[in-house]
Phi, psi and omega in degrees: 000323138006292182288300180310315207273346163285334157311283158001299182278303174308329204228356201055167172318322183272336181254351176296127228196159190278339185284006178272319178278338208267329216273320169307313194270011183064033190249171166240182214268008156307287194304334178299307199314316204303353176254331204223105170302314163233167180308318181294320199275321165313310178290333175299326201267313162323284215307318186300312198270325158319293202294326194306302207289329173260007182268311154357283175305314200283301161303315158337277185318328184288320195281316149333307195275329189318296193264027185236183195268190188304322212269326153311279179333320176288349200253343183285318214272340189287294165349313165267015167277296176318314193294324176285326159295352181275327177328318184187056172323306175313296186312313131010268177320304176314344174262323194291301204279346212224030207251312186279331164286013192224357177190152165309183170268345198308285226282311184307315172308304187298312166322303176331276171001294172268028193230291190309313187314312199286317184315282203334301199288287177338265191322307168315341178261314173277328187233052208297340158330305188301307196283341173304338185229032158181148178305119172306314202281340180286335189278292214286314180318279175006280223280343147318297170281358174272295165341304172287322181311291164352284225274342198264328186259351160283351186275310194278329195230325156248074185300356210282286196298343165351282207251068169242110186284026155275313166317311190284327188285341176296306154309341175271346173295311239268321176291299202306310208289334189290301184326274180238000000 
């Protein structure tokens, strides 16, 4: 996987060829097959072990964050967005730029899902007064994707801020002030 994701990075997704990868990992492209029929199902196979590993950060953070006030929690969960995306940022990008030729959206969906399922549970729990005066899943959608929007375009256009706690605190302004 190693090899796919530095090819990947080196070459984008359209210029990547399997005999690139079998050739990267010291394999020969017979062996590369017995495992992978193609280049989408190799790339598929990164992309799954990408999202596990930032779903991973996400849940950690979460599990932290529960019992902490709005403004923290909020600052535990971006933080474990930022940390994951910090892991391999090109490879990031390279999903970020090249993800509709290489996978459906199905497996990106079910993350959605459970990402919105932990906002929900955080705020119901921690904020339950916010659903009496606004649709809870339209609030947890907001700040999920505005978050991941963030978190996609410091990945894509400012790597420079990865590790600048000025970054994580505007978003955490920019989550608290929506929140209440």
């Amino acid at each position: 996987m190693r090899a796919t994701a530095r090819i990947l990075v080196k070459r984008g997704y359209a210029a990547t060829t399997t005999n690139h990868v079998a050739e990267a990992a010291g394999i020969s492209i017979g062996s590369l097959y017995q495992y992978y029929p193609n280049k989408e199902s190799i790339v598929g196979a990164l992309l799954e072990r990408h999202l596990e590993e930032t779903m991973a950060f996400l849940r950690v953070a979460t599990v932290s964050a529960l019992e902490q006030p709005l403004e923290q929690a909020a600052r535990m969960l971006i933080e474990g967005l930022i940390a994951a995306h910090r892991v391999d940022p090109e490879l990031h990008r390279v999903f970020v730029e090249e993800l509709p030729r290489i996978s459906t959206f199905e497996r990106i969906h079910e993350l959605e899902k459970e990402t919105l399922l932990l906002v929900r549970a955080y705020l119901e729990a921690r904020v339950p007064e916010l659903a009496k005066r606004r649709k809870l899943d339209i609030v947890c959608f907001v700040i999920v994707h505005s978050v991941e929007a963030l978190t996609h375009g410091l990945v894509l256009f400012r790597q420079d801020w990865l590790e600048d706690p000025a970054f994580v605190e505007e978003v955490v302004r920019l989550v608290v002030r929506y929140v209440e």
